[in-house]
Backbone bond lengths (Angstrom), bond angles and torsions (degrees), N, CA, C in turn:
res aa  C-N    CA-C-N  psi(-1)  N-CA   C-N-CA  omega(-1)  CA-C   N-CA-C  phi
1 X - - - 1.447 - - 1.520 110.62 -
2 X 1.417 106.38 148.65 0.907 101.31 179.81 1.736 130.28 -85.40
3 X 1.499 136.00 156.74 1.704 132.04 -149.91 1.537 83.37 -96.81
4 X 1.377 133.91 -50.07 1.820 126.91 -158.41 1.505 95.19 -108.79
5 X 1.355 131.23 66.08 1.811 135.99 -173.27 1.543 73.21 -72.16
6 X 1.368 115.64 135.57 1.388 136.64 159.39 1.252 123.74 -60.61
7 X 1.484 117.38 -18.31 1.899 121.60 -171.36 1.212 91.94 -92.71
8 X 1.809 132.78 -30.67 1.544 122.08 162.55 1.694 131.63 -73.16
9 X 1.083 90.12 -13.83 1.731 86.13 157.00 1.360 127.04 -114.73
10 X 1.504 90.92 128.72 1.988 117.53 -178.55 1.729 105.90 -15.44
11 X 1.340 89.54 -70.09 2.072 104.68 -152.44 1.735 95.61 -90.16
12 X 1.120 107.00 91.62 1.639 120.81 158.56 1.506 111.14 -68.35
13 X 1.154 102.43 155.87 1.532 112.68 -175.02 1.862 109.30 -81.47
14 X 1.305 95.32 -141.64 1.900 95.60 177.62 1.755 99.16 -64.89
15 X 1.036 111.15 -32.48 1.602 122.59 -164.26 1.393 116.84 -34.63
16 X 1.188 151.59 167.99 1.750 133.03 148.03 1.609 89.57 -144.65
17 X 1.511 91.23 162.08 1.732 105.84 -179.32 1.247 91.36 -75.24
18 X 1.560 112.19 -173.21 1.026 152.09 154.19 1.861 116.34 -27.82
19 X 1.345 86.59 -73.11 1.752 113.88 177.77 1.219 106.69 -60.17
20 X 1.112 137.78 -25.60 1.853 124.52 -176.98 1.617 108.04 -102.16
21 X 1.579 133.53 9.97 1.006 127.97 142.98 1.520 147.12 -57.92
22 X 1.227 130.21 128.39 1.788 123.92 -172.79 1.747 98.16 -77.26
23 X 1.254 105.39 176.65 0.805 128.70 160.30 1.414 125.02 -59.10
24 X 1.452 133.42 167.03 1.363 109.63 -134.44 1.629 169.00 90.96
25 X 2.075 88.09 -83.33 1.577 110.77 -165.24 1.590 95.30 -61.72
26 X 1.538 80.65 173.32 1.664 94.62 172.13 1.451 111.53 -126.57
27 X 1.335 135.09 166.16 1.570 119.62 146.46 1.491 104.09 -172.98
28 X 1.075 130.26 -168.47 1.244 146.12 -158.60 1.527 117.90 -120.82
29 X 1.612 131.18 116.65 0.799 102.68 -157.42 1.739 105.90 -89.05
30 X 1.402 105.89 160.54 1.775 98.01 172.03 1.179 116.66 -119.25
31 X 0.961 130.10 -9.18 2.011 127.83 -168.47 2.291 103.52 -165.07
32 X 0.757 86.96 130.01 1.740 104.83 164.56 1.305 114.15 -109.80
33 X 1.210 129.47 96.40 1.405 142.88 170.59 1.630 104.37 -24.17
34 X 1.480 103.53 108.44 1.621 113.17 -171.96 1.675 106.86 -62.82
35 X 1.362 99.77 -32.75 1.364 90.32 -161.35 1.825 114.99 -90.03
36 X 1.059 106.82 -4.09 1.181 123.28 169.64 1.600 119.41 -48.89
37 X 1.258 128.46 118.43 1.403 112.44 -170.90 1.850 110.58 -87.33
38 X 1.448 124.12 0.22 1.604 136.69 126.70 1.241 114.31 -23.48
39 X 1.512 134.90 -42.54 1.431 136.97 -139.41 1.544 91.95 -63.45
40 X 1.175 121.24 -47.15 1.702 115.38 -151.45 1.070 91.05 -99.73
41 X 1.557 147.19 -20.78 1.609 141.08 178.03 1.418 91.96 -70.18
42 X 1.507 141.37 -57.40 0.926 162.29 -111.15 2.126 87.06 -106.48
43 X 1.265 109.58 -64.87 1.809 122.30 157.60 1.342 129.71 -30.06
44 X 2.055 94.68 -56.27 1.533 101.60 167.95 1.690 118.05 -67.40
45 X 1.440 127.68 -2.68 1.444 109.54 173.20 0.962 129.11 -121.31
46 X 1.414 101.72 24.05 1.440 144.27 173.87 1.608 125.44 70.74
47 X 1.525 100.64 45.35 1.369 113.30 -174.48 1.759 97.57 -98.86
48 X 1.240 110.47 95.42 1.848 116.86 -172.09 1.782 95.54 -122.50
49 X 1.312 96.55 156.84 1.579 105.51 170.83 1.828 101.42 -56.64
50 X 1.262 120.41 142.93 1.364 148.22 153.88 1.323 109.58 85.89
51 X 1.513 119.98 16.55 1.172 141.81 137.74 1.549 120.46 -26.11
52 X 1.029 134.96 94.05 2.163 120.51 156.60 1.430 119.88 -56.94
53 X 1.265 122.57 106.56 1.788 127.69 161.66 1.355 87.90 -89.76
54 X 1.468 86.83 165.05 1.649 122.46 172.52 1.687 101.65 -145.61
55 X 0.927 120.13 129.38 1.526 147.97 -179.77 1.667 100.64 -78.59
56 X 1.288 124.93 105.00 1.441 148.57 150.70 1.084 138.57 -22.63
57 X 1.282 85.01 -89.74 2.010 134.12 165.02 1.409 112.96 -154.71
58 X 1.169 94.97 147.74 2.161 111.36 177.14 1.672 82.71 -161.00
59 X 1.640 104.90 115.66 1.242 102.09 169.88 1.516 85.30 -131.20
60 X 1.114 121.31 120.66 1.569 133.11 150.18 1.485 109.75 82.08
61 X 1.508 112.07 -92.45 1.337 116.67 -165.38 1.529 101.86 -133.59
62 X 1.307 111.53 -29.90 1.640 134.31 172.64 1.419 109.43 -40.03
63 X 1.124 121.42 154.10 1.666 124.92 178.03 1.811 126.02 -72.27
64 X 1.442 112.13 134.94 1.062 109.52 -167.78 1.393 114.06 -85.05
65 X 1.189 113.75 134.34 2.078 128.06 163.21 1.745 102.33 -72.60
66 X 1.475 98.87 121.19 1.401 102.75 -178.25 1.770 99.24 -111.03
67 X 1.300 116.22 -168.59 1.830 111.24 166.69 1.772 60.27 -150.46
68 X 1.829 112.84 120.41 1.464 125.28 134.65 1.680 121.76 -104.64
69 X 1.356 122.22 117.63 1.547 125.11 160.11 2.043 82.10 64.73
70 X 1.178 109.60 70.55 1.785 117.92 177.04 1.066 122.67 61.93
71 X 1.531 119.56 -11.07 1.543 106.78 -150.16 1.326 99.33 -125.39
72 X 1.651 122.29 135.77 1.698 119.93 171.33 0.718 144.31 -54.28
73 X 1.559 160.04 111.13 0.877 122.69 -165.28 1.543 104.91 -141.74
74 X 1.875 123.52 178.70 1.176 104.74 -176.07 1.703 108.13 -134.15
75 X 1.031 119.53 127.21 1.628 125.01 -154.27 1.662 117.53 -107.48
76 X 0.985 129.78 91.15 1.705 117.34 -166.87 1.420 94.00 -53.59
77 X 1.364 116.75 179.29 1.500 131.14 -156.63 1.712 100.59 -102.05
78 X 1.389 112.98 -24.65 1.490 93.16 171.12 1.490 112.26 -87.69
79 X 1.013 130.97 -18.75 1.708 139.38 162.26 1.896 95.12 -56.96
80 X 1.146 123.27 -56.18 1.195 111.16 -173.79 1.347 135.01 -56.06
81 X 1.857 101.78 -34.66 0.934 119.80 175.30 1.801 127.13 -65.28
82 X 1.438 88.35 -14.06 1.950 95.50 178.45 1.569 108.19 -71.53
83 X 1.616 113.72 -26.12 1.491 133.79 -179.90 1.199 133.36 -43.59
84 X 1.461 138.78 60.49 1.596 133.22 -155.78 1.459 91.56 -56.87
85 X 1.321 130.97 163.53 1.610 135.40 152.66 1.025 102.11 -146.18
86 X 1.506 122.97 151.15 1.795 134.61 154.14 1.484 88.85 -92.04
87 X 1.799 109.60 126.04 1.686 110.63 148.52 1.409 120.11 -65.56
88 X 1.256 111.52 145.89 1.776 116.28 170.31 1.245 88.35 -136.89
């Protein structure tokens, strides 16, 4: 595992998870919080680094609709939040 997992430290860079995307955006994913015990649920549905999501719906606090590698899917917000992404 990794010692500096990025979802445990406060001040993220340009980066944003999963969970702080609108509706819409797109981006790429880059890192899955290793230490997260999500990581391999999160693997099995094929949410891997260099992956493209596209953002659905994110209404409020409610769970987000993603489309990963074709397929829909629906992600509660602390699962999302383990999610590094670059927006494009």
């Amino acid at each position: 595992m990794k010692k500096n997992c990025w979802c445990l430290r406060k001040k993220l860079s340009e980066r944003n998870s999963l969970a702080t995307m609108k509706s819409g955006q797109k981006g790429k994913v880059v890192s899955v919080c290793s230490r997260s015990r999500m990581a391999g649920r999160l693997a099995a549905m094929g949410i891997t680094p260099g992956v493209d999501v596209e953002v659905l719906s994110s209404s409020g606090d409610g769970p987000l609709v993603v489309v990963v590698r074709g397929a829909r899917m629906c992600l509660c917000r602390n699962m999302a939040d383990k999610v590094q992404v670059d927006p494009t």
